[in-house]
N, CA, C and O atoms as a Tinker XYZ file with bonds, in Angstrom:
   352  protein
     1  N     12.898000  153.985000  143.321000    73     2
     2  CA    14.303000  153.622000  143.433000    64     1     3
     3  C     15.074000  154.859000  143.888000    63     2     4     5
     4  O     14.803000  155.881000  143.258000    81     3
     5  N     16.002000  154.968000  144.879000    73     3     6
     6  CA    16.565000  155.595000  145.661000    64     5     7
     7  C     17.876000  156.246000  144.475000    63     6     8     9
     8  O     18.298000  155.249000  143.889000    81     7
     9  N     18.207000  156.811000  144.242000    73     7    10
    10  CA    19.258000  158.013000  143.911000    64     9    11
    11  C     20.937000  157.236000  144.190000    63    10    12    13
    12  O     21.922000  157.320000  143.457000    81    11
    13  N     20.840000  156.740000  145.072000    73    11    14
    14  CA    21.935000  155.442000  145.335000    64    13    15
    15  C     21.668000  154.137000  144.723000    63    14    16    17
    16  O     22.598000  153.493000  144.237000    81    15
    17  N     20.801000  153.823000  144.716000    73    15    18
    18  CA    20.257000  152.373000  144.051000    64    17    19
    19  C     20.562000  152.370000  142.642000    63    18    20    21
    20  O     21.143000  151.398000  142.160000    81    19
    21  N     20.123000  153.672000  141.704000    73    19    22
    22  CA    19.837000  153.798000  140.747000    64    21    23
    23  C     21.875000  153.917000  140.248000    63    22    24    25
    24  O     22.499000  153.048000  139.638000    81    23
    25  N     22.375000  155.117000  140.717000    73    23    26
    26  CA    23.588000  155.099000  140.835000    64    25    27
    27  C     24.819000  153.497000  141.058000    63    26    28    29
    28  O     25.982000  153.386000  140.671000    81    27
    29  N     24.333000  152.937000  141.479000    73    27    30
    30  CA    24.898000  151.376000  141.698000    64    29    31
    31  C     24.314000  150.632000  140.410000    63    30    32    33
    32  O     25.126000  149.852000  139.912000    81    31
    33  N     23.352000  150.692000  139.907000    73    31    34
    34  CA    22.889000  150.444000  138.934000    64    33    35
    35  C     23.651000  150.472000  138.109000    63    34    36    37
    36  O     24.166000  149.479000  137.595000    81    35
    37  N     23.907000  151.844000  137.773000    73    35    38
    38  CA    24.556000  152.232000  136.090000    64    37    39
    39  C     26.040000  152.067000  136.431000    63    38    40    41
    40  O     26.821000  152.236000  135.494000    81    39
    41  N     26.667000  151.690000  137.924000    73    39    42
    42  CA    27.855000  151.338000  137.815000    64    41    43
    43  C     28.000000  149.994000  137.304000    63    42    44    45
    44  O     28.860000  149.659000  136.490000    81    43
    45  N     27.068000  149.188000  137.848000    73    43    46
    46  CA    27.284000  148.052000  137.312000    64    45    47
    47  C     27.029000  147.180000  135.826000    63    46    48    49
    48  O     27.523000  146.172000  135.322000    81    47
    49  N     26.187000  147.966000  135.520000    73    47    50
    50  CA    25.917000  148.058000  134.096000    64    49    51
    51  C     27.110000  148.315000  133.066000    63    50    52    53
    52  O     27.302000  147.751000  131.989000    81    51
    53  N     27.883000  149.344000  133.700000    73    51    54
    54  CA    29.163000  150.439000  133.070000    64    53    55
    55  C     30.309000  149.297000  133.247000    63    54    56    57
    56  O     31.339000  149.361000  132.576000    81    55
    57  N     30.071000  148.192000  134.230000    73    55    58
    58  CA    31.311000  147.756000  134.458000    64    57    59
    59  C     31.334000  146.271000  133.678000    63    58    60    61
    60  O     32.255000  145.510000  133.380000    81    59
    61  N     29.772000  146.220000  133.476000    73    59    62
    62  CA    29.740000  144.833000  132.830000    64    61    63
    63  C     30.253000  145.300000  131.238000    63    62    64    65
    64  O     31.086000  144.531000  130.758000    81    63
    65  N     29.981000  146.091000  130.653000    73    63    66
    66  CA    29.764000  146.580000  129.187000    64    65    67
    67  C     31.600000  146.554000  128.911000    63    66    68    69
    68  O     32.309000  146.148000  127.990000    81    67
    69  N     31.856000  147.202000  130.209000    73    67    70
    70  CA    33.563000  147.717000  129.802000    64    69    71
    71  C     34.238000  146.620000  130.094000    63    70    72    73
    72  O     35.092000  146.560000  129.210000    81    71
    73  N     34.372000  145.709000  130.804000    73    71    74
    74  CA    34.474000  143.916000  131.072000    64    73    75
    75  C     34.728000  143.339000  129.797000    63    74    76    77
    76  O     35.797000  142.904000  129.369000    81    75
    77  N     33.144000  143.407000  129.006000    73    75    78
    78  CA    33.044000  142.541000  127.969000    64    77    79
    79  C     33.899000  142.849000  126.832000    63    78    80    81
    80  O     34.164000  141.893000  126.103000    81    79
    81  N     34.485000  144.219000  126.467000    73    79    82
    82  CA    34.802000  145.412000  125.664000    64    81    83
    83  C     36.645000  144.642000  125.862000    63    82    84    85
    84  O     37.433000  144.411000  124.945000    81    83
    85  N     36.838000  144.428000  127.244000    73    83    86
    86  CA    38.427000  144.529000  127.644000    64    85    87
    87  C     38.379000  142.888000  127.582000    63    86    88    89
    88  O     37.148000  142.914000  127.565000    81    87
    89  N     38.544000  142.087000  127.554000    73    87    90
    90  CA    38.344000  140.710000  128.172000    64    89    91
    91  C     39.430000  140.073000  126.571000    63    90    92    93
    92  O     40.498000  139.473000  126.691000    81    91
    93  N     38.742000  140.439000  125.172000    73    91    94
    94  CA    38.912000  139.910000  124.129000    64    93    95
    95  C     40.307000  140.291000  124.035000    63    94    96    97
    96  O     41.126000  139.469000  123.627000    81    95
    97  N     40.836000  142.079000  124.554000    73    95    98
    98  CA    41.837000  142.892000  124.477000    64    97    99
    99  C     43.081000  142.030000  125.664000    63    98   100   101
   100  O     44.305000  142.153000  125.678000    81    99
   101  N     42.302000  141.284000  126.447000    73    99   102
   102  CA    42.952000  140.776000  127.545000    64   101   103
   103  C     43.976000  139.461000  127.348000    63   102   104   105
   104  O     45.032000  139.013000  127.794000    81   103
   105  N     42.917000  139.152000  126.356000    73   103   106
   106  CA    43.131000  137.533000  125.633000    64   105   107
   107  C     44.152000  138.069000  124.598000    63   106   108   109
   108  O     45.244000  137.507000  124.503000    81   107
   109  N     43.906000  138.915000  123.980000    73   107   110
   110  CA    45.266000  138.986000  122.725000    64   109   111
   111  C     46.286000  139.660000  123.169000    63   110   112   113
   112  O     47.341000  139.483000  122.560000    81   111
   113  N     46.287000  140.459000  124.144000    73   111   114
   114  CA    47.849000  140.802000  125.218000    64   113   115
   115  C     48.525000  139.825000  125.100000    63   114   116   117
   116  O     49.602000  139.790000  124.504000    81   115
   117  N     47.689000  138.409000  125.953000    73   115   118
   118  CA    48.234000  137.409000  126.491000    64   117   119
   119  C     48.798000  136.708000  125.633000    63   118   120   121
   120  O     49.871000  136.150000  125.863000    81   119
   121  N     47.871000  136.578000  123.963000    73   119   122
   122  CA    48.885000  136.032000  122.964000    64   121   123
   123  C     49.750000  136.554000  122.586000    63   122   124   125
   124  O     50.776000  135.966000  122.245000    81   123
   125  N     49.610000  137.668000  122.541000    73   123   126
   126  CA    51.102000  138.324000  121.587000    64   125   127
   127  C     52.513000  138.461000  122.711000    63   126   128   129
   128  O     53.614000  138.860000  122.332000    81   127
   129  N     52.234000  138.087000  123.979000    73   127   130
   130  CA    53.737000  138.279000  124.890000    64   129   131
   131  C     53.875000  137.114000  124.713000    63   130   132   133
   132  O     55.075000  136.920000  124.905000    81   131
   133  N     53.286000  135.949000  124.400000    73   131   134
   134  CA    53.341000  134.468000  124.699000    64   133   135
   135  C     54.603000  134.191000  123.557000    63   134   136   137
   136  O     55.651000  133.605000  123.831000    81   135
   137  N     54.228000  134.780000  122.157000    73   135   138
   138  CA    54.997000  134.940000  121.016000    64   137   139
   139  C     56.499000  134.814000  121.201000    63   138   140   141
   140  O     57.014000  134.843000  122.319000    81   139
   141  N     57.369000  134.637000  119.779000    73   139   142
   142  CA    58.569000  134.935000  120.427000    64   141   143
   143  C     58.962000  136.137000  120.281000    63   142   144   145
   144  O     58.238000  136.970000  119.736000    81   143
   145  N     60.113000  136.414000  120.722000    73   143   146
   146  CA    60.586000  137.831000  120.880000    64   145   147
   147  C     60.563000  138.300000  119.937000    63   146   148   149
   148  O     61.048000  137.609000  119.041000    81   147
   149  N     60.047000  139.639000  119.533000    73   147   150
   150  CA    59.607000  140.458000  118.472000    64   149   151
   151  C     60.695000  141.662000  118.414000    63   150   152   153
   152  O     60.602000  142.559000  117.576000    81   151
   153  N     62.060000  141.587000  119.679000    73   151   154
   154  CA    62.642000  143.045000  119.461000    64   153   155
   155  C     64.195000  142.138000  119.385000    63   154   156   157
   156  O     64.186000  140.964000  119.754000    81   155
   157  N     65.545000  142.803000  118.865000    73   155   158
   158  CA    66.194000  142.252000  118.629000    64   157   159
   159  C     67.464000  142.644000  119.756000    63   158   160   161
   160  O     67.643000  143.817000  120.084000    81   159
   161  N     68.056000  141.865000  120.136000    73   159   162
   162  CA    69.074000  142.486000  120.524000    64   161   163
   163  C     70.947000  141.859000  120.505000    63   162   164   165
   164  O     71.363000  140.794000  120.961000    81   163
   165  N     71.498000  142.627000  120.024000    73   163   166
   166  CA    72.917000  142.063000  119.030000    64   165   167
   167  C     73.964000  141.954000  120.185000    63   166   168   169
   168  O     74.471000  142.949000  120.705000    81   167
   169  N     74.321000  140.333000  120.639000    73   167   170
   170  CA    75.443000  140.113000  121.818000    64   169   171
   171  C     76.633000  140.042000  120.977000    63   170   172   173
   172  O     77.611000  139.722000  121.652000    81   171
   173  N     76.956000  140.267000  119.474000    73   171   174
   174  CA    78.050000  140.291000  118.891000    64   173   175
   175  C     78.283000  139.029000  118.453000    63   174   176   177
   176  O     77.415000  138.348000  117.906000    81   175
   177  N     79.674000  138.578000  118.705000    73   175   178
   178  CA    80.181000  137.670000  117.842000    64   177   179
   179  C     79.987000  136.487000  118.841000    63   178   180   181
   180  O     80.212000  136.666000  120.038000    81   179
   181  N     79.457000  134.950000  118.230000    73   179   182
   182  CA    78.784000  134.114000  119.208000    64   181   183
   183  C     80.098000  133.565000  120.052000    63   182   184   185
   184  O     81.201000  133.723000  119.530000    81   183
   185  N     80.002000  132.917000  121.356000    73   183   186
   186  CA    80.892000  133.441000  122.087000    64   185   187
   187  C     80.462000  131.170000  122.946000    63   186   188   189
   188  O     79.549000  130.990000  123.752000    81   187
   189  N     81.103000  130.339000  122.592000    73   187   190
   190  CA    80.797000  129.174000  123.378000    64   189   191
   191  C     81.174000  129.129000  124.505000    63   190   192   193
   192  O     82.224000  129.450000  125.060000    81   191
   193  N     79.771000  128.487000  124.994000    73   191   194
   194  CA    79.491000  128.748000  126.640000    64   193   195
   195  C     79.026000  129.943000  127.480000    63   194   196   197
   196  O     79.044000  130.235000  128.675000    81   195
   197  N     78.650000  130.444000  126.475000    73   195   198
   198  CA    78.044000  131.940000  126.796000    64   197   199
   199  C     76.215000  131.301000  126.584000    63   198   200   201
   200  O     75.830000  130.353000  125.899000    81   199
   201  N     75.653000  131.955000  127.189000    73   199   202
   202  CA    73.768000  131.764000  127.365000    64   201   203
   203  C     73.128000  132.540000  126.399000    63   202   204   205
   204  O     73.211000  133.763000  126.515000    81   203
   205  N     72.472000  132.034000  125.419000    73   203   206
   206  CA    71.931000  133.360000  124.840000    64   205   207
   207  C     70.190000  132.711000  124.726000    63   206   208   209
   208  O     69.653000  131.610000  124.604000    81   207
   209  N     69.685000  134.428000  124.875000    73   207   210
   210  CA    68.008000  134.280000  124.894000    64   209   211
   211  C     67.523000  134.373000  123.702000    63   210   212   213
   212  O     68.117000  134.597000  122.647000    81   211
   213  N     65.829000  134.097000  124.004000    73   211   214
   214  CA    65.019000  134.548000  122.579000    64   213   215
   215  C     65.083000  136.215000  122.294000    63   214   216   217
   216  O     64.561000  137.062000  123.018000    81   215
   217  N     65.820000  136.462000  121.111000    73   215   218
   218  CA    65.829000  138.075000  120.898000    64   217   219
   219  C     66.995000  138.343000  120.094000    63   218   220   221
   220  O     67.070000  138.989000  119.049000    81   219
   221  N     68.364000  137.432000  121.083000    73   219   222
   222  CA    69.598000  137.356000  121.045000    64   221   223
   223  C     69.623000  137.447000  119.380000    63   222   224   225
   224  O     68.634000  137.056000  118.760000    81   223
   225  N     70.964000  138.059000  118.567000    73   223   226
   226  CA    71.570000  138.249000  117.768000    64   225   227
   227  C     72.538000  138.022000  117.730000    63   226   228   229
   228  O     72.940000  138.397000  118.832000    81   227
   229  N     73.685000  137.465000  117.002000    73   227   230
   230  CA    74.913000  137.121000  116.924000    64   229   231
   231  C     75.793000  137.256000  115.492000    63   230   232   233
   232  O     75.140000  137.482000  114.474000    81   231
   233  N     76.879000  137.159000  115.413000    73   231   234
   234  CA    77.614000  136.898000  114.283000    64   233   235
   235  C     78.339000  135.453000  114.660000    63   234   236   237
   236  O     78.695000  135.131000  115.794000    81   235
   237  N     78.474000  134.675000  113.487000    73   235   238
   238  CA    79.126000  133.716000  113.699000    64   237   239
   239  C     79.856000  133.313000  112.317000    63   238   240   241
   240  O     79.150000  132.629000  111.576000    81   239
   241  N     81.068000  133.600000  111.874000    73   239   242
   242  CA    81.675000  133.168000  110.546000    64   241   243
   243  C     80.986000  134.169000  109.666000    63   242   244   245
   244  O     80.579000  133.680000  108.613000    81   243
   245  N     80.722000  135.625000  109.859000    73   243   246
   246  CA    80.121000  135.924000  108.942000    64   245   247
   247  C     78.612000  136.066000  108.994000    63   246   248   249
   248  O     78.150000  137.107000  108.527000    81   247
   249  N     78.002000  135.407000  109.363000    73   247   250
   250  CA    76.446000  134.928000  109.241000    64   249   251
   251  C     75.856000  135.214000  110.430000    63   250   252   253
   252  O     76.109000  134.620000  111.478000    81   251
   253  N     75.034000  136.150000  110.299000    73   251   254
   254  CA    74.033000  136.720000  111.529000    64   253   255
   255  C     73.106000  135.887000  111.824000    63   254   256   257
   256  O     72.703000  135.096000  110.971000    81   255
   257  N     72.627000  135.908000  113.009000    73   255   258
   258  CA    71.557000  134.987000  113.218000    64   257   259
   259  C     71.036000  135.066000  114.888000    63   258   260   261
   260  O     71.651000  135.069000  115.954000    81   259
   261  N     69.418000  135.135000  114.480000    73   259   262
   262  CA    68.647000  135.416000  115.582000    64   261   263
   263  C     68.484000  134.042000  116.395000    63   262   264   265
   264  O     68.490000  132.914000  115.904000    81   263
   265  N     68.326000  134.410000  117.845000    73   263   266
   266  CA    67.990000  133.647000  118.986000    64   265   267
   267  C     66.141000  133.397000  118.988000    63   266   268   269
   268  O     65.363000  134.348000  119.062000    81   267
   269  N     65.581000  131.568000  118.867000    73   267   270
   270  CA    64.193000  132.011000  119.304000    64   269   271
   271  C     64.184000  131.596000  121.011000    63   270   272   273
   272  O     63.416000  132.052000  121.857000    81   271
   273  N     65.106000  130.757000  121.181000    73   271   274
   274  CA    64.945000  130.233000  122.656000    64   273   275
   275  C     66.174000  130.402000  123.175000    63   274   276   277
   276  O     67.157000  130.813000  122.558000    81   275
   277  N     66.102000  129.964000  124.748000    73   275   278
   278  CA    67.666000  130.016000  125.266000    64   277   279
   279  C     68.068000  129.037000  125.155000    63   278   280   281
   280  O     67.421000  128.012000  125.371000    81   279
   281  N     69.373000  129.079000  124.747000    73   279   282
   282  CA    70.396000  127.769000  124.357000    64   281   283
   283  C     71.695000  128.049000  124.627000    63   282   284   285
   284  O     71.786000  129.275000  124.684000    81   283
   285  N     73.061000  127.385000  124.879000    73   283   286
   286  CA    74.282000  127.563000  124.676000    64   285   287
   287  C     74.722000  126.879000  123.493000    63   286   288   289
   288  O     75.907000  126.598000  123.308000    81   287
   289  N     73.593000  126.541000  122.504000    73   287   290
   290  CA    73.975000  125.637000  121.255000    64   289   291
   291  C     74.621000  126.841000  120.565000    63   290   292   293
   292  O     74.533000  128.016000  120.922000    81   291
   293  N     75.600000  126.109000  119.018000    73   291   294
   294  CA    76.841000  126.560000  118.485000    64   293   295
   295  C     74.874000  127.353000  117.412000    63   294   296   297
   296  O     73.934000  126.558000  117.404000    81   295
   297  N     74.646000  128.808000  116.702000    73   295   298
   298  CA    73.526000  128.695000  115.406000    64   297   299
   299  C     74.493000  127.761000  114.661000    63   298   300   301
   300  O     75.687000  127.466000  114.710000    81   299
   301  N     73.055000  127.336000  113.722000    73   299   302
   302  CA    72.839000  126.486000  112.940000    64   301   303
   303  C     73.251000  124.987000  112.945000    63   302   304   305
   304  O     73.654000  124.366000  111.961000    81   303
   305  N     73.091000  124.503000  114.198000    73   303   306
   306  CA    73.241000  122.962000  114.571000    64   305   307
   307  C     71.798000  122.988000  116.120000    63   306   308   309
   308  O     72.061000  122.191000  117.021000    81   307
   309  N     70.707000  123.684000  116.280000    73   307   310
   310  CA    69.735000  123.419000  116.626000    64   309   311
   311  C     68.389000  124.742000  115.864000    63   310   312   313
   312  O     68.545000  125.820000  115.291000    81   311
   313  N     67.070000  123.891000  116.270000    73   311   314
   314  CA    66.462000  124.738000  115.802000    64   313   315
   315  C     66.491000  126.348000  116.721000    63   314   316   317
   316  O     65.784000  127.260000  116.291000    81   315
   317  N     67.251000  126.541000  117.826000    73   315   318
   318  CA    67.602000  127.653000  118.729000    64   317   319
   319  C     67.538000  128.851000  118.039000    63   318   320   321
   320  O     66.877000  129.854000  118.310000    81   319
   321  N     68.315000  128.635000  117.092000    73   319   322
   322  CA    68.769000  129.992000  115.993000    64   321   323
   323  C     67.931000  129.337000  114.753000    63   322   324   325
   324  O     67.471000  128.245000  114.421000    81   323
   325  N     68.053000  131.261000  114.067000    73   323   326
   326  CA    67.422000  130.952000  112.632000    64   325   327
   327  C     68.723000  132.046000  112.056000    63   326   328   329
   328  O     69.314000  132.875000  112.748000    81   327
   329  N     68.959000  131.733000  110.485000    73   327   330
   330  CA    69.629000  132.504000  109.872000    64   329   331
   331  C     68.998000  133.781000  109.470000    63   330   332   333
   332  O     67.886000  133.899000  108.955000    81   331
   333  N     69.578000  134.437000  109.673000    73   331   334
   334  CA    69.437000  135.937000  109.295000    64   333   335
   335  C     69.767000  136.357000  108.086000    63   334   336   337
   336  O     68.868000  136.662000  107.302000    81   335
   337  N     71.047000  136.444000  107.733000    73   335   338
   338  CA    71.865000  136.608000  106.483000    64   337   339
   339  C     73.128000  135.976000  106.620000    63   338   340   341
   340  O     74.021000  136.008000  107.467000    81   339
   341  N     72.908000  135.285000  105.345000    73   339   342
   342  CA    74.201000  134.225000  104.912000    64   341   343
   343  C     75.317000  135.443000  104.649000    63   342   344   345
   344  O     74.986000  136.564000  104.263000    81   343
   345  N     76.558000  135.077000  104.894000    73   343   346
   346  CA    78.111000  135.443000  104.474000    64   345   347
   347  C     78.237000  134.266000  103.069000    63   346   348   349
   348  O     77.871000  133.111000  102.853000    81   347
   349  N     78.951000  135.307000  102.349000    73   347   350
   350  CA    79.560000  134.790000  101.030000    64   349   351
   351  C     80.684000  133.003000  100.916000    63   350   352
   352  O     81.149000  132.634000   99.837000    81   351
């Protein structure tokens, strides 16, 4: 076996091993962006007719509350929003 042959060899060997190694790593990337938004970000006081995304933060009467999807719904009249912390 030729010095090149052998060399093509252990590349391909190297590439199958590191393939199999990344593939599983590839698959759980793909789940965890699929997720909902994991970082927060605060548009203030909720604002109707304004767009808000999954991430979105708001105040509304007091009561904070995260965005999981985009909606122009009022929180807490769809599942859009979840409560954060109740006001007194």
């Amino acid at each position: 076996m030729s010095a090149k042959a052998m060399a093509e060899s252990v590349a391909e060997t190297v590439k199958s091993y590191v393939q199999a190694a990344c593939d599983p790593l590839h698959e759980r990337i793909r789940a965890l962006e699929s997720q909902r938004a994991t970082t927060m970000h605060y548009r203030g006081v909720w604002s109707e007719g304004d767009s808000y995304s999954s991430g979105d933060v708001v105040t509304r009467s007091g009561t904070i509350w995260f965005c999981h999807e985009t909606t122009t719904d009022k929180p807490g009249t769809s599942d859009a929003w979840q409560m954060m912390v109740k006001s007194k």
